[in-house]
N, C-alpha and C positions, 0 to 999 in steps of 0.2 A: 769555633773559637776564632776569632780574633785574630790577624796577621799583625805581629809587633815588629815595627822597623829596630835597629840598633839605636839608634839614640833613643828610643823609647825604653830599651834593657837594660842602656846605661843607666837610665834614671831609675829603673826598677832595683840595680845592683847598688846604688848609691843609698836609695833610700832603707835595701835590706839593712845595709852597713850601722845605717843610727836608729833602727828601729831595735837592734838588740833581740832581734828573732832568729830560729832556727832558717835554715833555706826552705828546707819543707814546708815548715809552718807561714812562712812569707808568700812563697809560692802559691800555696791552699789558699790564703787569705786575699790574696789578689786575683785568683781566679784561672792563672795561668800553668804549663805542664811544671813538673816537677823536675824534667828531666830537660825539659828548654831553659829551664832557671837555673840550672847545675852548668850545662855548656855554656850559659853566657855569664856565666862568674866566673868559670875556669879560663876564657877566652879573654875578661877584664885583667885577669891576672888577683882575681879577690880570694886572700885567705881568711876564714872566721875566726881561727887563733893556731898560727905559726909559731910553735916556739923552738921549732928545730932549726930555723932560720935566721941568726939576726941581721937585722939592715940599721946602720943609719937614718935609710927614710921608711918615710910611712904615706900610707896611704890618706888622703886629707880629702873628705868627700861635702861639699858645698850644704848650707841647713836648706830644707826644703823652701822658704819661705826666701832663700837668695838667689840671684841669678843664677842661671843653674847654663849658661854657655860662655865659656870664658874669655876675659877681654884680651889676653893672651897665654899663649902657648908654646913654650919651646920644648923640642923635641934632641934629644943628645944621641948621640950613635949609640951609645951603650943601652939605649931603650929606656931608659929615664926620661919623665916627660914632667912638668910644671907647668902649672895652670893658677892664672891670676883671674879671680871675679872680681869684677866692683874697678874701684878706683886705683891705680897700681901706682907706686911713689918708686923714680927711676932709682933713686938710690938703694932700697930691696933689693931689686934686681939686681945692679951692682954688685949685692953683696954675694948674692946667690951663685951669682954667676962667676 
């Protein structure tokens, strides 16, 4: 098998997200362990459906067919992180922030 760096998991975790499949079933179908695809969702911080938890935010995962590394990235002590693809308008941010 195949050595996958972390960004290549990221993009595995990303794509399980909109593909609306089990972990299992994503994991089988891409060809990789079952149990290296379980640690590296748990390590993204990915839940399949949390409803003992509610957040304000969500998890917002890029379409396959976008830039998939972002033009920026702020990172908050609280572990919150925001991530802009594509063309970012400073006023967003503003608000966001």
């Amino acid at each position: 098998m195949k050595k996958i760096n972390n960004d290549e998991y990221y993009d595995l975790v990303c794509r399980w997200q909109v593909s609306g499949k089990s972990k299992a079933a994503f994991a089988e179908e891409e060809g990789i362990s079952r149990t290296a695809f379980y640690y590296w969702c748990k390590k993204f911080s990915v839940k399949q459906s949390s409803t003992t938890h509610q957040s304000s935010f969500s998890l917002v995962s890029p379409h396959i067919g976008f830039q998939l590394d972002p033009v920026i990235k702020i990172n908050f002590p609280s572990g919150i992180s925001i991530e802009f693809f594509g063309k970012v308008d400073s006023d967003t941010v503003k608000k966001l922030l």
